[in-house]
C-alpha positions, 0 to 999 in steps of 0.5 A: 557471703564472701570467700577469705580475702587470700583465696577470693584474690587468687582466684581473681588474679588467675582466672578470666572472665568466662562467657556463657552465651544463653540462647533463649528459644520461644516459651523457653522455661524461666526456672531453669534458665534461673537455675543457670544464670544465678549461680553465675552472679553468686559466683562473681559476689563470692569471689569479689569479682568478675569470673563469669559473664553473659549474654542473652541471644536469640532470633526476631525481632530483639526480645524473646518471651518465656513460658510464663509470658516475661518478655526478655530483651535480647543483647545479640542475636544469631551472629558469631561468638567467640570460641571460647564461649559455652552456649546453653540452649533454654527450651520450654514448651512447644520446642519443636515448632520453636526449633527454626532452621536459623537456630539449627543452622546458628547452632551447627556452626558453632559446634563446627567452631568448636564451641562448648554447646548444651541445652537446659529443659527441652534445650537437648531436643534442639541440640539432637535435631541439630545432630550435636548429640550423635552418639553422645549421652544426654538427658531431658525432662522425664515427660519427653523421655518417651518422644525423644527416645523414638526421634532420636535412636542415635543419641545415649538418653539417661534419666540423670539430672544432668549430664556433660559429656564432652563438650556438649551438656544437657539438663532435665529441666527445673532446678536441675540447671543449678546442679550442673551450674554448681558442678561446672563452678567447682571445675573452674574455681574449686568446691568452696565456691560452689559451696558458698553459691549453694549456701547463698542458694539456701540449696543445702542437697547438691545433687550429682549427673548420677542422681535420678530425675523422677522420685523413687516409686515407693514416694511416687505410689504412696506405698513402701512395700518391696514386691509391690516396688520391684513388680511396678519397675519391672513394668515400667521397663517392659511397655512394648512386651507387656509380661503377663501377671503370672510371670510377674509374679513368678519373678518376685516369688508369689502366686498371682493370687498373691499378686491380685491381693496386692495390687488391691490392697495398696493400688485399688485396681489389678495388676492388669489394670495397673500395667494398660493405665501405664501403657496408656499414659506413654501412648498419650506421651507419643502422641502428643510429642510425636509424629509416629502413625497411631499404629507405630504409637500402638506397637510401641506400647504392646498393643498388637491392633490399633483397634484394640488400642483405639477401644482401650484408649478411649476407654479410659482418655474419652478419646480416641488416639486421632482426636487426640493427635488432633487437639494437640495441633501437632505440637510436640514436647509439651512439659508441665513445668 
């Protein structure tokens, strides 16, 4: 598994060892902290010796659970780290509440040190709320998207996989944390390492900050037809300003006819119905990772009342918008992963 001998000792004899400080937050999400922290080992049983190193930092009382309910012990907490180290902030579920002012406080200092800062899963909404993330570009898990598009206008989202831009980073959550490891492996001790940690990985796809989180929408739908395809994205990218079936259908070079007949054919439900089922779903997304007013979620959505956007939502949540802010306990940033 190892590199040959000549290109194993000089990458030993020319490199120090590198310190990643992972701060693990409440109910972080283990397989991406995984994703992270792996590759570093690998990294080190590639090249023969010790490149890279790690701590495990946090707030309370020495150790920290993650999402799945493992308790992790802690080897610092929220002091100062040396100024070369590069920080991974591990968020998971309920980020919000677990984003503390001691965090952001911890977090902000550093920055100011100049440390390389990045956040894994739902870690890049404690870097926004810090302010790390002004006028940078970054990405999240694609079920936050929505949420932190609203909270935090300022940053540059992307739905990439991965990004570093700067010295700040951020990834989409899952194994996307193995991407941008293997990436920062490459930079520091050349792709054949990173190879090597890939293969060791059984990762045989090494993905780049310009692949894409979410599947293609014909393997999303279930169906491969072009039209059908470029009329669902074009609906997905104008939720606040619906446009009307017949102008889709205009776009794509049919008739609205047309238009209904395919929709049936291959989705069984109308283009209308289809289009309020996505409106719908990115309202549910707001209010549950969100502190917008049930009216500003509505506008946001391109409902022009709350009481039409109230009897649409019960309708197909059997619920209304209030009761379901209401069951959330005003918890934002639940994933599913």
């Amino acid at each position: 598994m190892s590199l040959s001998p000549q290109k194993a000792t000089n990458i030993g004899k020319s490199t120090a060892p590198k310190r990643f400080v992972f701060l693990l937050l409440d109910k972080f999400t283990m397989l991406s902290f995984a994703s992270a922290i792996e590759p570093l080992r690998i990294a080190n049983r590639v090249i023969g010796t010790q490149v890279y190193q790690w701590v495990l930092a946090g707030e309370g009382n020495g150790f920290v659970n993650c999402s799945n309910g493992a308790a992790f012990t802690l080897d610092i907490g929220l002091s100062e780290i040396n100024r070369e180290d590069t920080v991974l902030v591990c968020g998971g579920i309920d980020v919000q509440k677990a984003t503390t002012k001691g965090i952001l406080n911890w977090l902000r200092r550093e920055a100011r040190r100049g440390v390389t800062i990045g956040g894994l899963c739902t870690g890049a909404y404690t870097l926004a709320k810090a302010g790390l993330l002004d006028g940078k570009k970054a990405t999240i898990h694609w079920e936050n998207q929505d949420g932190f598009l609203e909270e935090f206008e300022q940053v540059k989202l992307t739905r990439s996989i991965f990004v570093i831009d700067g010295n700040r980073m951020s990834t989409a959550g899952g194994t996307a944390s193995l991407d941008m490891m293997l990436k920062i492996i490459a930079a520091d001790h050349g792709d054949d390492v990173a190879n090597t940690v890939a293969d060791q990985l059984i990762y045989s796809t090494i993905r780049t900050d310009q692949d894409t989180q979410r599947l293609s929408i014909p393997t999303r739908i279930g169906v491969r037809h072009p039209k059908l395809s470029q009329v669902i994205q074009m609906m997905e990218n104008a939720i606040e300003e619906p446009i009307s079936p017949a102008d889709l259908a205009e776009d794509v070079g049919m008739s609205t006819r047309q238009l209904e007949r395919l929709f049936r054919r291959y989705l069984n439900r109308s283009p209308k119905r289809y289009y309020m089922e996505l409106r719908l779903s990115k309202a549910r997304n707001l209010l549950m990772q969100t502190d917008m007013s049930v009216i500003n979620v509505a506008l946001a959505c391109g409902f022009a009342s709350p009481s039409h956007f109230s009897k649409c939502y019960r309708a197909h949540y059997s619920t209304t918008p209030y009761r379901e802010r209401g069951t959330q306990g005003g918890a934002p940033f639940r994933l599913s992963i």
